[in-house]
C-alpha positions, 0 to 999 in steps of 0.5 A: 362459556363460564370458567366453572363449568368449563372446568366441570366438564374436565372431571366428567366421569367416562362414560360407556354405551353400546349401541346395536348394529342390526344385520339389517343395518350391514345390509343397506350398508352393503347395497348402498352403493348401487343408489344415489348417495344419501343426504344428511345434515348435521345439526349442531353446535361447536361440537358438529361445527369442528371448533378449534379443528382443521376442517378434515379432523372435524365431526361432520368430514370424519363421519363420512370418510367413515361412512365411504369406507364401509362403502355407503354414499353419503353427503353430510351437511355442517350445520354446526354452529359454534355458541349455538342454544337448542333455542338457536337451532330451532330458530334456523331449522327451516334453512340449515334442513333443505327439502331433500334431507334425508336423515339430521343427526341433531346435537344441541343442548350443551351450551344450554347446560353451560349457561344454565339455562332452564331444562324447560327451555332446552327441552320445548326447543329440542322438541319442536325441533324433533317434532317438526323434522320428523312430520317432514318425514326425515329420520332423526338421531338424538345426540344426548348431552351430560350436565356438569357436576357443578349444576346440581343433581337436580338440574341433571337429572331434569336435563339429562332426561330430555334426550330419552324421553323426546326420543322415546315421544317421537320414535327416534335413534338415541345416541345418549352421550355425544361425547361418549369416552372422551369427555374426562380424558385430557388427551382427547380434548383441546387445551378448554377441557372441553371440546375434542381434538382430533384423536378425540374426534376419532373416537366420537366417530367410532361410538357413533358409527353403529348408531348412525348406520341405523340411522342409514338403515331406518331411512332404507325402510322408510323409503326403500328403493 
């Protein structure tokens, strides 16, 4: 990854969202004990693949202790791919996706910023991808990525709007920033400015959480028991 941009990334501002925790989405949590755990892969790059983190303190382990400790089973799948392009994981959808999946959660696109590569690009692999999951019937959730300073206003404004308007095309969950109150935060990163640490790992798993238990939630209405 390109110096300049690494060091792009340690002046993000923080960013805040809030997502919603429908009461529907507490109820599948309560009752989901009672059914055969569900499963999910995690489809992604460095940031899903835990680079720099002892297995336990990394996305994917962290998720699902979140998730067994509001009781609900579930089974995530480390499909992270450290140097991983959206065009990568396009390429590898078919075998990292098993027959069985439930639910992806799909964060791709920050080594294509890194490397600036075209939003076009990004965006037609992102695409297929969502695409392809969603005509097998598989939830989808939509990690969003921000650009670096550095790459212009008009190369973010391309590529920040990829994430909304996919999830918008294909009725799916947005998360709109997966780095959501760490990127900018130097005690939440690792020494590259970039990617989290363990307390920052902790954080991502707080945001995230709400957004996931809908995820949990939409596969409960797609297939209910």
């Amino acid at each position: 990854m390109r110096q300049i941009a690494v060091a792009a990334l340690c002046i993000f501002p923080l960013m805040f969202w809030t997502s919603a925790y429908p009461a529907s989405a507490q109820t599948s949590a309560r009752n989901q004990t009672l059914n055969a755990p569900i499963q999910i892969v995690a489809l992604g790059d460095s940031l899903t693949a835990g680079l720099g983190l002892a297995d336990k303190d990394s996305f994917v382990p962290r998720l699902q202790a979140a998730l067994a400790a509001k009781g609900i089973a579930a089974v995530i799948a480390n499909a992270g791919v450290s140097g991983d392009t959206a065009s990568d994981g396009l390429a590898r959808l078919d075998w990292s996706v098993p027959d069985g999946t439930q639910a992806v959660i799909v964060e791709l696109g920050a080594n294509d910023m890194l490397r600036g590569i075209k939003p076009e690009v990004t965006r037609a692999a992102l695409d297929q991808i969502v695409g392809r999951l969603t005509a097998r019937h598989i939830a989808v959730m939509l990690c969003g990525m921000r650009a670096a300073p550095n790459l212009g206003s008009d190369y973010a404004a391309a590529f920040e709007h990829i994430y909304p308007e996919l999830a918008a095309k294909y009725h799916t969950l947005l998360y709109p920033f997966f780095l959501d109150g760490v990127a900018g935060d130097l005690k939440l990163v690792q020494a590259d400015g970039m990617h989290p640490n363990a307390a920052g790992v902790g954080v991502i798993v707080a945001r995230i959480l709400p957004t996931v238990l809908q995820l949990i939630d939409q596969i409960h209405t797609q297939h209910p028991s």
